[in-house]
Backbone as ProteinMPNN parsed JSONL, in Angstrom:
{"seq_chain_A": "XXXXXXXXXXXXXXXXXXXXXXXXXXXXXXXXXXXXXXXXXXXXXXXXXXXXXXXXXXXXXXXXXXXXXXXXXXXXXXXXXXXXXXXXXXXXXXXXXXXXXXXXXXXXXXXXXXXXXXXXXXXXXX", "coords_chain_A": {"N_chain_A": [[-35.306, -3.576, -25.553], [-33.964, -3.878, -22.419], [-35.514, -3.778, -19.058], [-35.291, -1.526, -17.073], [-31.961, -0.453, -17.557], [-31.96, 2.482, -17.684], [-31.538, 3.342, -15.119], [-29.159, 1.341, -14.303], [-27.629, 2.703, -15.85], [-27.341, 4.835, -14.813], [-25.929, 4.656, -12.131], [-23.37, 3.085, -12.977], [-22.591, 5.456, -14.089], [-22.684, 7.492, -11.976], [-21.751, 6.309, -9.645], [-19.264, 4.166, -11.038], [-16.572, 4.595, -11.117], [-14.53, 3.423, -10.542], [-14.773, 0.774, -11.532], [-15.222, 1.668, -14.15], [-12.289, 1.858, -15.051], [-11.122, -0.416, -15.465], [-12.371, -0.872, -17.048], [-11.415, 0.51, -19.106], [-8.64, 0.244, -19.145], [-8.391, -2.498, -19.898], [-9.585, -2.276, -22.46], [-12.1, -2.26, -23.142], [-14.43, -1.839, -24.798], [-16.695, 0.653, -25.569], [-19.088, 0.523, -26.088], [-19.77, -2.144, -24.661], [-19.784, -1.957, -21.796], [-21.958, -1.994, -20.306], [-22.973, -4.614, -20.792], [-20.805, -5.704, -19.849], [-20.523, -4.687, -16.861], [-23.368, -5.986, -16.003], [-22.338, -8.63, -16.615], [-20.631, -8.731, -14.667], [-21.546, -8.091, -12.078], [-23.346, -10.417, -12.355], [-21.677, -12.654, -11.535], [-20.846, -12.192, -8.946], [-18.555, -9.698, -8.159], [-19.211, -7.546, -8.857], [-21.141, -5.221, -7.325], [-24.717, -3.69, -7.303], [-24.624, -0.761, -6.903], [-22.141, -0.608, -8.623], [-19.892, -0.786, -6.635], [-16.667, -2.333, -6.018], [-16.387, -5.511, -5.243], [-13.887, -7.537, -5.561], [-11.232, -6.87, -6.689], [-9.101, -8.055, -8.135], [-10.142, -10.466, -9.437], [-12.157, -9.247, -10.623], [-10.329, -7.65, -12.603], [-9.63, -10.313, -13.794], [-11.515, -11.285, -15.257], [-12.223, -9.138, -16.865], [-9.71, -9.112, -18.527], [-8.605, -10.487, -21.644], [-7.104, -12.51, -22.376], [-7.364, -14.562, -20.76], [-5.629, -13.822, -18.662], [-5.006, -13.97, -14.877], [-5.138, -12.078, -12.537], [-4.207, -10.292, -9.313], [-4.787, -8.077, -6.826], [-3.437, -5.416, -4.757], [-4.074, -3.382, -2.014], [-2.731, -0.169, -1.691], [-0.659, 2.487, 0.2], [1.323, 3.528, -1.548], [2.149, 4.127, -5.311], [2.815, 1.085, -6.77], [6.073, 0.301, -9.085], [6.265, -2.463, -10.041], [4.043, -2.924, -10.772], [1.501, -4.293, -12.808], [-0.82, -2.227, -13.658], [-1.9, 0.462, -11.662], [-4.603, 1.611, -9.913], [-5.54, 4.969, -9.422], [-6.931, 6.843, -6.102], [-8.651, 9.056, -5.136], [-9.543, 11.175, -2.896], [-11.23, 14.415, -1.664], [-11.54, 16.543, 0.861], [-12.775, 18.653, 1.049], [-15.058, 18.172, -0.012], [-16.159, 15.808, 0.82], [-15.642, 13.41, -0.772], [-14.871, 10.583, -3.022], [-12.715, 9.493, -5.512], [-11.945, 6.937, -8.288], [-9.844, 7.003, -10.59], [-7.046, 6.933, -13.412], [-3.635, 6.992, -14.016], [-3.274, 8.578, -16.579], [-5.803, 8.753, -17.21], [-9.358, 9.768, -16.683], [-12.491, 9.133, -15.951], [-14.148, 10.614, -15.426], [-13.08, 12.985, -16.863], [-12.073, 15.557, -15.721], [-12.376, 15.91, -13.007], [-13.535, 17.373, -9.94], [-13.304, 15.93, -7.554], [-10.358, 15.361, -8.151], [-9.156, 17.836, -8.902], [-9.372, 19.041, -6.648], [-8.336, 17.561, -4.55], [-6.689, 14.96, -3.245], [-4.127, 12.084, -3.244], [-5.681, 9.28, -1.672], [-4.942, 6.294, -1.965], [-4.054, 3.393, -3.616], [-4.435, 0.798, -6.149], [-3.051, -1.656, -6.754], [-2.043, -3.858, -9.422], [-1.307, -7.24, -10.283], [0.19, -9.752, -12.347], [-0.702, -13.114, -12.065]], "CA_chain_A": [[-34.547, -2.814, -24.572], [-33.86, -3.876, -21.288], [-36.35, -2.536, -18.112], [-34.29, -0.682, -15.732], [-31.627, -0.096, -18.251], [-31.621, 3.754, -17.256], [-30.621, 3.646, -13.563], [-27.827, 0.72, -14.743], [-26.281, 3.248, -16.567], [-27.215, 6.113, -13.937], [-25.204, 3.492, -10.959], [-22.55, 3.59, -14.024], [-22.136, 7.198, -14.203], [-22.272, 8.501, -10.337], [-20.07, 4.968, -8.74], [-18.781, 3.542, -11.575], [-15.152, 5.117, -12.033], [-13.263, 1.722, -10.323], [-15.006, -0.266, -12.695], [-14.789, 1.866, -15.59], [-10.819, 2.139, -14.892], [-10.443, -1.791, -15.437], [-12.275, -1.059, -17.99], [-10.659, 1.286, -19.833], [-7.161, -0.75, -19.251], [-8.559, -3.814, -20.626], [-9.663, -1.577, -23.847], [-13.354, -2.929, -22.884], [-15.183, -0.596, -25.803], [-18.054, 1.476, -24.606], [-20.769, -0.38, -26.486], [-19.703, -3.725, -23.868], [-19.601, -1.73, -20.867], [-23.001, -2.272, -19.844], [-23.09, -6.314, -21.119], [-19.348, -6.134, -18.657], [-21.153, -4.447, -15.508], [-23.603, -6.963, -15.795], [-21.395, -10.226, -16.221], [-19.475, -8.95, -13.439], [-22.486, -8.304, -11.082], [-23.689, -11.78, -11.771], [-20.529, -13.194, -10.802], [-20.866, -11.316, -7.698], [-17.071, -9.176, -8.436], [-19.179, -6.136, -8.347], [-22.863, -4.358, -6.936], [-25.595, -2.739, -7.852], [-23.793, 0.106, -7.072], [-20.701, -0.532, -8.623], [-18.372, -1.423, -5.548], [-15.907, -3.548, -6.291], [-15.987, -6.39, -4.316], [-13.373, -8.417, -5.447], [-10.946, -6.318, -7.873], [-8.127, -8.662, -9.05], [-11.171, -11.271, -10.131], [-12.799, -8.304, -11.711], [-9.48, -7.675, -13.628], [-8.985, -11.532, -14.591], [-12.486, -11.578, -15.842], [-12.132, -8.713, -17.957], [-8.224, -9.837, -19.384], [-9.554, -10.888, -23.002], [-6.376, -13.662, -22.703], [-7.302, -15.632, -19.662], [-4.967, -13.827, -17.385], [-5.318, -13.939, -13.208], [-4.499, -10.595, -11.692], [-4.251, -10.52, -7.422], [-4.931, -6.709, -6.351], [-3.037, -5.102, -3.265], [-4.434, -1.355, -1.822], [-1.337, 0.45, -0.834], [-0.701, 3.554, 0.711], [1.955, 4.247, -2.773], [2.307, 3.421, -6.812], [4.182, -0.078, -7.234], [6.53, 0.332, -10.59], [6.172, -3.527, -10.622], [2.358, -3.569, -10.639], [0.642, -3.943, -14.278], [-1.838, -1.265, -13.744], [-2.862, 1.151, -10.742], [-5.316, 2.719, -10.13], [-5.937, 6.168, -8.123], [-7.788, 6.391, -5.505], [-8.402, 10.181, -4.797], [-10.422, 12.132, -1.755], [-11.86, 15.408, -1.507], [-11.474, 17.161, 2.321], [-13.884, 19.501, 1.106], [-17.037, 17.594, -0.455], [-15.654, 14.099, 1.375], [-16.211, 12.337, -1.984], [-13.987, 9.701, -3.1], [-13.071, 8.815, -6.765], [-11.152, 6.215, -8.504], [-8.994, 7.275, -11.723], [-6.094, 6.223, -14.169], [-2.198, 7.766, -14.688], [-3.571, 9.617, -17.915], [-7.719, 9.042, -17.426], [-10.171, 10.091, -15.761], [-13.535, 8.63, -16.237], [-15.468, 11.963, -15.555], [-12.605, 13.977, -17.274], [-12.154, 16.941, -14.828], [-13.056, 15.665, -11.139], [-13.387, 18.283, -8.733], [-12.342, 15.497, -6.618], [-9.003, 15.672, -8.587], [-8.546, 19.316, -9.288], [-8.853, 19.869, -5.081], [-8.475, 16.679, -3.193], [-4.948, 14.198, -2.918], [-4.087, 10.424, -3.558], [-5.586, 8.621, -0.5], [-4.616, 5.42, -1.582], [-3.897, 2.699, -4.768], [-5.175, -0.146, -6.298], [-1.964, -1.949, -7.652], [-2.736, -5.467, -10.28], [-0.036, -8.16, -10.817], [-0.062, -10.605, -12.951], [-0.327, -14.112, -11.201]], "C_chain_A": [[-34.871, -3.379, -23.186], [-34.593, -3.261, -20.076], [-35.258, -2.194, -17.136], [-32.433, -0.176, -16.224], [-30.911, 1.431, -17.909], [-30.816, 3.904, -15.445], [-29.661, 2.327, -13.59], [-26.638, 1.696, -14.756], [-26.019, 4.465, -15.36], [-25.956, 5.535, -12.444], [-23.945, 4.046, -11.667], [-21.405, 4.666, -13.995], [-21.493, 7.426, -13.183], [-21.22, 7.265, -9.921], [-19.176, 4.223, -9.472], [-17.465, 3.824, -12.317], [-14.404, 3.996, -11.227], [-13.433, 0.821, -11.72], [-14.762, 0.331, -14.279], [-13.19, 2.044, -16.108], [-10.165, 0.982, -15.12], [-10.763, -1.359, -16.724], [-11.771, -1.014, -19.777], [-9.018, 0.718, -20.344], [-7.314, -1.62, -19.933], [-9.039, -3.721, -22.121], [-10.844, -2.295, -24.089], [-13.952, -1.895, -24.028], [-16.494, -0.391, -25.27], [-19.298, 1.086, -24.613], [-20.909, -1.873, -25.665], [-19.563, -3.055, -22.895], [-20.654, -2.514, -19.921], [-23.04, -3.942, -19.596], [-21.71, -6.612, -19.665], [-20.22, -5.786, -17.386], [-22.517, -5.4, -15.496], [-23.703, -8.227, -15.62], [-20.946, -9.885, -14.537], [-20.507, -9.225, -11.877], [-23.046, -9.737, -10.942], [-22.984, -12.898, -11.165], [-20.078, -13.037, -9.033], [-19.756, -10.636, -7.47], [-17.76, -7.651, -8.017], [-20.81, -5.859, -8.035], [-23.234, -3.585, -7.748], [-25.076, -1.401, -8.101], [-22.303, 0.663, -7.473], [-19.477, -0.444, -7.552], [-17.674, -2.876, -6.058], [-15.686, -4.527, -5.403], [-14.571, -7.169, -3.855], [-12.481, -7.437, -7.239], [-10.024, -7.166, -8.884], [-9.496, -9.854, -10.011], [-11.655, -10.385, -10.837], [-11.644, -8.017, -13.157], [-9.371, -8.933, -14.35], [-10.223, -11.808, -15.106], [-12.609, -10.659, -17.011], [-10.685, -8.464, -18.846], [-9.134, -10.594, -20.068], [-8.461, -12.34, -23.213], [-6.21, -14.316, -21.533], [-6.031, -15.608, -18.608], [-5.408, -13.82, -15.912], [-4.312, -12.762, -13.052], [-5.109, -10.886, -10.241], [-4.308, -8.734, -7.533], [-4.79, -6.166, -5.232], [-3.662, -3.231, -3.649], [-2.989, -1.062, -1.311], [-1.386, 1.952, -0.761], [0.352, 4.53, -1.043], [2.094, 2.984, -4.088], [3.129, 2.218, -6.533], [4.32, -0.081, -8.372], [6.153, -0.972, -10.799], [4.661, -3.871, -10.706], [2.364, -3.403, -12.58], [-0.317, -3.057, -14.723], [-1.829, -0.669, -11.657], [-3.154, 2.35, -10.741], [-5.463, 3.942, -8.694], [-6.732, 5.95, -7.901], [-8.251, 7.772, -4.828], [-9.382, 10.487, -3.826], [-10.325, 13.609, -1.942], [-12.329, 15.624, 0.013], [-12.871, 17.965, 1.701], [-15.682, 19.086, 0.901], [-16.775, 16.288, 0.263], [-16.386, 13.334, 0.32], [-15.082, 11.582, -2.289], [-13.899, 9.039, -4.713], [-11.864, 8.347, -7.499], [-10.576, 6.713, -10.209], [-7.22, 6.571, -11.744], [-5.224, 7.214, -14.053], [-2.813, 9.167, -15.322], [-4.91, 9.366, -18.305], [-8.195, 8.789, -16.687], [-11.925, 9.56, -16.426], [-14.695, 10.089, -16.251], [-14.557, 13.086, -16.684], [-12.694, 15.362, -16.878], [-12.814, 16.743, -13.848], [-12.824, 16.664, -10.458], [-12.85, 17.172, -7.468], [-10.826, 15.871, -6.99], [-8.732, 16.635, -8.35], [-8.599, 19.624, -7.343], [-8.569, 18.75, -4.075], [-6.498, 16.175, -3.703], [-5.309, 12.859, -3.195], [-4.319, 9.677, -2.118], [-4.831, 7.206, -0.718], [-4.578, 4.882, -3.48], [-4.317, 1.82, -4.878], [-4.113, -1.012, -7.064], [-2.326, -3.556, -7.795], [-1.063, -5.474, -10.418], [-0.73, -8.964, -10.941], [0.302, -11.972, -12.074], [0.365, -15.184, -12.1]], "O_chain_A": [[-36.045, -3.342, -22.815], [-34.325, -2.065, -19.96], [-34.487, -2.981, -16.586], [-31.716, 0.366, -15.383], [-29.695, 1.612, -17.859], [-29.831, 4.467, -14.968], [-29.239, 2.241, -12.437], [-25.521, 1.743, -14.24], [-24.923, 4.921, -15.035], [-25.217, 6.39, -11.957], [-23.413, 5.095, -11.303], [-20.179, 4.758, -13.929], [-20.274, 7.569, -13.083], [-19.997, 7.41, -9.924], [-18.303, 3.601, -8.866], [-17.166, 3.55, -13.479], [-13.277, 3.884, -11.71], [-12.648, 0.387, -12.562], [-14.307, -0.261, -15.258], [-12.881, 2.305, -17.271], [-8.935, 0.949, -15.077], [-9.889, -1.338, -17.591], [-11.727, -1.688, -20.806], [-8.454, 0.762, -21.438], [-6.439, -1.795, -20.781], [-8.987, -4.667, -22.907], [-10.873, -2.984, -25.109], [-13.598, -0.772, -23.671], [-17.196, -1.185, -24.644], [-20.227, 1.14, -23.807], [-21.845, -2.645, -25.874], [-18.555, -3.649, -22.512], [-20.387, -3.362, -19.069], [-23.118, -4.463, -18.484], [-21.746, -7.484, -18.796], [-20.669, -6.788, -16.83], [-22.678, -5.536, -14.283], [-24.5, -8.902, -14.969], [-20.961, -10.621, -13.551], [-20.374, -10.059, -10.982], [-23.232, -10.274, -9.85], [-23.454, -13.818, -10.496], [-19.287, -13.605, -8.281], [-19.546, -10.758, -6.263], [-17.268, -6.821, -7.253], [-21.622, -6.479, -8.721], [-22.644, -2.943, -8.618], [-25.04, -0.899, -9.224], [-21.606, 1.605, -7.094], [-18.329, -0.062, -7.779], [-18.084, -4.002, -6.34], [-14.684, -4.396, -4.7], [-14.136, -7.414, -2.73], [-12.931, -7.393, -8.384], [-10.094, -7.073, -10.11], [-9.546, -9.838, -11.241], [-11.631, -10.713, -12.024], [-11.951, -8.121, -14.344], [-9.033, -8.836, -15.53], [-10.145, -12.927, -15.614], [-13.014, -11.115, -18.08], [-10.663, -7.651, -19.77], [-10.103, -11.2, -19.61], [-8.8, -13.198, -24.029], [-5.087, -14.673, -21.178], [-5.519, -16.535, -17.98], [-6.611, -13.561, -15.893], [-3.127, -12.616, -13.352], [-6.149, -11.5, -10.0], [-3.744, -8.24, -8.508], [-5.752, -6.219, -4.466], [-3.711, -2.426, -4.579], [-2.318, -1.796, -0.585], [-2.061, 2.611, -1.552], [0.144, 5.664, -1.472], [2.131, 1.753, -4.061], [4.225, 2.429, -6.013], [3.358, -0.324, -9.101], [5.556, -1.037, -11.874], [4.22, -5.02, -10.7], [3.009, -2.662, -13.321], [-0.683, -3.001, -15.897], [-1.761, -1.421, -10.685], [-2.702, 3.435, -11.104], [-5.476, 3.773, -7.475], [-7.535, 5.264, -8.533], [-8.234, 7.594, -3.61], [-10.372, 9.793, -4.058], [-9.266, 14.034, -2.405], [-13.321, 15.03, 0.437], [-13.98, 17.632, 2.118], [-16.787, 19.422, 1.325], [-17.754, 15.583, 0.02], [-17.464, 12.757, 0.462], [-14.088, 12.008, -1.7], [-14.755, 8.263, -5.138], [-10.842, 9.033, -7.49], [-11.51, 6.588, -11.001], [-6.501, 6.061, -10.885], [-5.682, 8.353, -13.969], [-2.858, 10.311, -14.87], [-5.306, 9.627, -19.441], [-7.937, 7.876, -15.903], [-12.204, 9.866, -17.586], [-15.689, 10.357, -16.926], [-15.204, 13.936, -17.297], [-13.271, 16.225, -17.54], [-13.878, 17.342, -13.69], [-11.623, 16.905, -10.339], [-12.098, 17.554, -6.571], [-10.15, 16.582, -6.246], [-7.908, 16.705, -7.438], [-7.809, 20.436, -6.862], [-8.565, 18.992, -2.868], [-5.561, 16.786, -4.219], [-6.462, 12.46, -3.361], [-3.335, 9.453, -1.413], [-4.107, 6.843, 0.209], [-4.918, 5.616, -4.408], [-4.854, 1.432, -3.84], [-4.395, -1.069, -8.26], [-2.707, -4.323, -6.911], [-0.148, -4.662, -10.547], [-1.77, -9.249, -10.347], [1.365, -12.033, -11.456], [0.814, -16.214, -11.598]]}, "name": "protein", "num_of_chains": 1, "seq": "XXXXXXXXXXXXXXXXXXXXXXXXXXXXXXXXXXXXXXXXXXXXXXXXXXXXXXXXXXXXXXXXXXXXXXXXXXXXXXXXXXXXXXXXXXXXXXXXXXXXXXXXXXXXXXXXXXXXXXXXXXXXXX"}
C-alpha cells in the first residue's frame, strides 16, 4: 500500500468533482481513479489538490482512443460541445462545485440544491 494513500483519496473526495466528472464521462472505473489522479498529476494536468490545470489535456489523456479535446469556460451550455460540465456556486456557503447533466459526484450538493450555474466547462473534439 502506498504511504499517503489516505489524504490522496481525502484531496479526491473534498476537490475532486472536476476531475471526477472527466472521469465519469470517459467511463474511467472507480478502481483506476486513483492510478488516473496520479498519471494526471505527474503530467502536471492536475494538483495536489485536484485543480485542473489544463482540462482539455486532462480530457485527451483520459479518451481511451487517442482523442484531443480543447476546453472553452463559457458563461452557457454549447449543444455542439461533446461533454459539459457544471460549474455551480453557493451565495450562501461561497463554495463552488463542478457536476454532470445527470451526475453529481457527491450525489446531493447543497451547493446544487441552493446555489445556480456560474459557469461551464464545454470539450470539443479537435
Amino acid at each position: 500500500m502506498n504511504e499517503g494513500i489516505q489524504k490522496e483519496f481525502e484531496m479526491i473526495g473534498k476537490y475532486g468533482c472536476g476531475f471526477l466528472c472527466l472521469c465519469h464521462f470517459f467511463k474511467v472505473p472507480d478502481s483506476e481513479v486513483l492510478f488516473y489522479f496520479r498519471y494526471l498529476k505527474k503530467k502536471g494536468v492536475i494538483d495536489e489538490d485536484c485543480f485542473v490545470n489544463d482540462w482539455g489535456k486532462a480530457a485527451s489523456l483520459l479518451a481511451d482512443d487517442w482523442e484531443t479535446f480543447r476546453c472553452e469556460k463559457s458563461n452557457t451550455k454549447d449543444k455542439k460541445a461533446v461533454l459539459s460540465i457544471e460549474y455551480w456556486y453557493n451565495p450562501r456557503t461561497k463554495l463552488h462545485h463542478f457536476k454532470l447533466k445527470d451526475w453529481d459526484p457527491l450525489g446531493g450538493s447543497v451547493t446544487v440544491k441552493e446555489g445556480m450555474i456560474e459557469s461551464y466547462r464545454n470539450f470539443y473534439r479537435c
